[in-house]
C-alpha positions in Angstrom: 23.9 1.4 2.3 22.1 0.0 -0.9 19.3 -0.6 -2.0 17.4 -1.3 -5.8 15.4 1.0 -6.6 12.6 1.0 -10.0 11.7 4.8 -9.9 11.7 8.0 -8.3 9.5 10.5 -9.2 6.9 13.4 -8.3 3.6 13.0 -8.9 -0.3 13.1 -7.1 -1.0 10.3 -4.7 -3.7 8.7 -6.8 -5.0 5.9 -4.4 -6.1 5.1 -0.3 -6.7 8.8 1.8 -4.3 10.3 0.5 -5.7 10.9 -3.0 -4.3 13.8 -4.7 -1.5 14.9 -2.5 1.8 15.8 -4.3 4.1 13.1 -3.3 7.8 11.8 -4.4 7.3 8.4 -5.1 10.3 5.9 -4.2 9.7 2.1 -5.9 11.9 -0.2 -4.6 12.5 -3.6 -6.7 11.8 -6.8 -5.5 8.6 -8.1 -3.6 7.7 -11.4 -1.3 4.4 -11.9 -2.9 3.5 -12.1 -6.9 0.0 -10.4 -7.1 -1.9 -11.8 -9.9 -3.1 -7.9 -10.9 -0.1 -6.2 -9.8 0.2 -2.6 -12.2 3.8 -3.2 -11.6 5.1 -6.2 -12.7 8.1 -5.6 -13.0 9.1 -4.1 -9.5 8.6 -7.9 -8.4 11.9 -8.7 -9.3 15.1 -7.4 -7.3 17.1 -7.0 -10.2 15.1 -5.3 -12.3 15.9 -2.0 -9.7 19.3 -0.1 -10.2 21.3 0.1 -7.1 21.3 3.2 -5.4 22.6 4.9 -2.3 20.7 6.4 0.6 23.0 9.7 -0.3 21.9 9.4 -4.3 18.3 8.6 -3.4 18.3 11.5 -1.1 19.7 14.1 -3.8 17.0 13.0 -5.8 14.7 13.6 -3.4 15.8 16.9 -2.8 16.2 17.2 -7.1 12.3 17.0 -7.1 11.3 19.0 -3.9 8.2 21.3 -4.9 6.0 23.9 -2.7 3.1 21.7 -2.6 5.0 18.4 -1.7 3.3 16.5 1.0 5.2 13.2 1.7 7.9 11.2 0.5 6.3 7.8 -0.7 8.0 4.6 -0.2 6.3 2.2 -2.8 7.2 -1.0 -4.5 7.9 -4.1 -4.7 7.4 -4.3 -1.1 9.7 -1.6 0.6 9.8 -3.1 4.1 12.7 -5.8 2.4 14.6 -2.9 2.8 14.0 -1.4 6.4 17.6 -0.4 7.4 17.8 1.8 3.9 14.4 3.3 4.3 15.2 4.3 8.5 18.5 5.8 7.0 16.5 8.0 4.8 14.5 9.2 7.2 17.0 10.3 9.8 18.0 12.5 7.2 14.7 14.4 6.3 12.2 16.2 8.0 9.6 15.1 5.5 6.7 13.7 6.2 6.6 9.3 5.4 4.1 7.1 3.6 4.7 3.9 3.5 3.1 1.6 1.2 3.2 -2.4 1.9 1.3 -5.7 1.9 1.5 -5.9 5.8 3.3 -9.3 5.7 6.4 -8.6 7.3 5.4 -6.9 11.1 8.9 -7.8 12.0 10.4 -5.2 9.7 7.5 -2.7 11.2 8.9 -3.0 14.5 12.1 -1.8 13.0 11.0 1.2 11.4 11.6 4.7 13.2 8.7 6.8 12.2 6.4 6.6 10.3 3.8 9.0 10.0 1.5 7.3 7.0 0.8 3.8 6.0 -1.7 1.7 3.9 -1.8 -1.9 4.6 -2.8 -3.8 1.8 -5.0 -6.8 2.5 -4.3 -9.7 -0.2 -7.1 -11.8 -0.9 -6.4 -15.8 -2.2 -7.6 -14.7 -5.4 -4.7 -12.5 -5.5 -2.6 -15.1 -6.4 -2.1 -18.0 -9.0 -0.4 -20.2 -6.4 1.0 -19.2 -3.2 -1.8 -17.9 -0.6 -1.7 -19.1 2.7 -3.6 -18.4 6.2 -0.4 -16.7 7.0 0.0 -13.6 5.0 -3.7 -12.5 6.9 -2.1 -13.3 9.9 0.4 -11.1 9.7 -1.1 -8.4 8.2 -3.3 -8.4 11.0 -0.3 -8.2 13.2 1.5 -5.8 11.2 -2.1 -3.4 11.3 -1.8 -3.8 15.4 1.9 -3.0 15.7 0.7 0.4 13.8 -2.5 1.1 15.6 0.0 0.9 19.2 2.5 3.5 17.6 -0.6 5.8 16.9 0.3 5.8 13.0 -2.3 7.1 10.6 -3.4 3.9 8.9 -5.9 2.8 6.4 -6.5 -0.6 5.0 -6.6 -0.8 1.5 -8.6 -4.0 -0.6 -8.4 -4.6 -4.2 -11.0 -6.2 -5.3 -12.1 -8.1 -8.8 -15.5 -9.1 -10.0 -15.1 -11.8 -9.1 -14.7 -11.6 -5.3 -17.3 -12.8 -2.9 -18.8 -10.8 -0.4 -18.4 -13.3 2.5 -14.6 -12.7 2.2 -15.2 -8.9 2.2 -17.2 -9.3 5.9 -14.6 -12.0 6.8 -11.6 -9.4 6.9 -13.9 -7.1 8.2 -15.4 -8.7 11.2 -11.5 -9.6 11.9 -10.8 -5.8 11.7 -13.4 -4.8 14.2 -12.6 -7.6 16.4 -9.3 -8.0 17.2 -7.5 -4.5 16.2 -9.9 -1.5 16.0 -13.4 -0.3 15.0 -11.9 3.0 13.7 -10.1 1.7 11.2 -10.8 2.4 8.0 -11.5 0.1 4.5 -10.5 1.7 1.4 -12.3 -1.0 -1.0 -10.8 -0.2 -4.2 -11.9 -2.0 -8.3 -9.3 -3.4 -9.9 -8.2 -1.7 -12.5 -8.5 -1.3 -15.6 -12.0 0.1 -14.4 -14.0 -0.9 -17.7 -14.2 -4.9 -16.2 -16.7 -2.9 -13.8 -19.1 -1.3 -16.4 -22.1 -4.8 -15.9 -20.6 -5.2 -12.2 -21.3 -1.4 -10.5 -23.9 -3.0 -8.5 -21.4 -5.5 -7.0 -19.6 -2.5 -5.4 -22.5 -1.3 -3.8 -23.0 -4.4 -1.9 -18.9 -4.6 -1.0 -19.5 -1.4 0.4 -22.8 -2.1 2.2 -21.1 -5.7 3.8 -17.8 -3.7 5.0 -20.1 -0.9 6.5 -21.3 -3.1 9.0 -18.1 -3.3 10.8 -15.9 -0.3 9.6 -15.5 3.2 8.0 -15.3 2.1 4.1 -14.9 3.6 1.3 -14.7 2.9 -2.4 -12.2 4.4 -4.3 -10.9 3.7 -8.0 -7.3 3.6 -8.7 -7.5 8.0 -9.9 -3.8 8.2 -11.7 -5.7 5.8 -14.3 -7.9 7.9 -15.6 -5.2 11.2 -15.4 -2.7 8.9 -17.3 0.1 9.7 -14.9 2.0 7.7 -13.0 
């Protein structure tokens, strides 16, 4: 089995609940959304990845292994559009999974074997030039369900600009703590590059206040940034 495939690399978990755990990153190509603030661009696009084998993937994971490594990372792009290479890897290690997605696909999560991380990132309409719908937050409330019954440790991670308004903030909230779980918790995290923030600090104060009202929250820049690391 195939797949294409951006990077893979070792390096400190720099966003979410997992910040600075020693990870190996695998970005797969290719995504079913176009994020307007995406830090990967490229990684949108299928054939921007080289084509790889679970067998060459899994040498390099093994190239890369170190004493402190926590987790294999599986990044993009969106990695669920490749489910069937990413459950092939993981019959073959012991290591422990993070998987990273947009949460708009919950029938590729009821493929997946095991999974033993995830963050589930909400999209907002301002995420996108042109193609939001009431669909991708339906299934990503589905998708955060399907992981809540498998008992996987989960966090919901939401990127947020200046410019976003608060009521949208308590929306996804309220929706959190009604129809999935009040344990759940809200990584709110500034877009970066973090300098757009330096006359609207006080507008993440009251993110953090509205999401607090409903769930565990946090807020927590994009660390790798300001390390200059990938």
């Amino acid at each position: 089995m195939e797949a294409p495939i951006v990077e893979i690399f070792s390096s400190f978990q720099g966003e979410g609940l997992l910040i600075g755990k020693r990870q190996i990153f695998v970005r797969f190509a290719g995504c079913n959304l176009s994020c307007n603030y995406c830090d990967t661009p490229d990684s949108q696009k299928s054939s921007y990845g080289t084509i790889l084998s679970v067998e060459s993937v899994m040498n390099k994971i093994d190239h890369l292994k170190t004493p402190d490594l926590h987790s294999i990372s599986f990044t993009g792009g969106e990695p669920l559009l490749y489910t069937d290479f990413i459950n092939e890897i993981i019959e073959r290690t012991d290591l422990k999974i993070f998987l990273e997605t947009n949460g708009t696909l919950p029938d590729e999560v009821r493929k997946l074997k095991k999974i033993d991380f995830v963050s589930l990132d909400f999209k907002l309409e301002e995420h996108f030039d042109n193609e939001y719908n009431n669909e991708i937050f339906e299934h990503e409330i589905e998708t955060l369900k399907l992981l809540i019954e498998c008992n996987t440790n989960i966090y919901c991670k939401l990127v947020v600009l200046p410019s976003t308004e608060l009521s949208i903030i308590e929306k996804i909230a309220k929706r959190i703590v009604n129809e999935v779980n009040a344990d759940v918790t809200l990584v709110i995290q500034p877009v970066s590059p973090i300098n757009q923030w330096q006359n609207n600090i006080s507008k993440l104060f009251e993110f953090s206040e509205i999401a607090g009202k409903y769930l565990n929250v946090l807020i927590i820049p994009q660390t790798h940034k300001f390390l200059k690391i990938d």
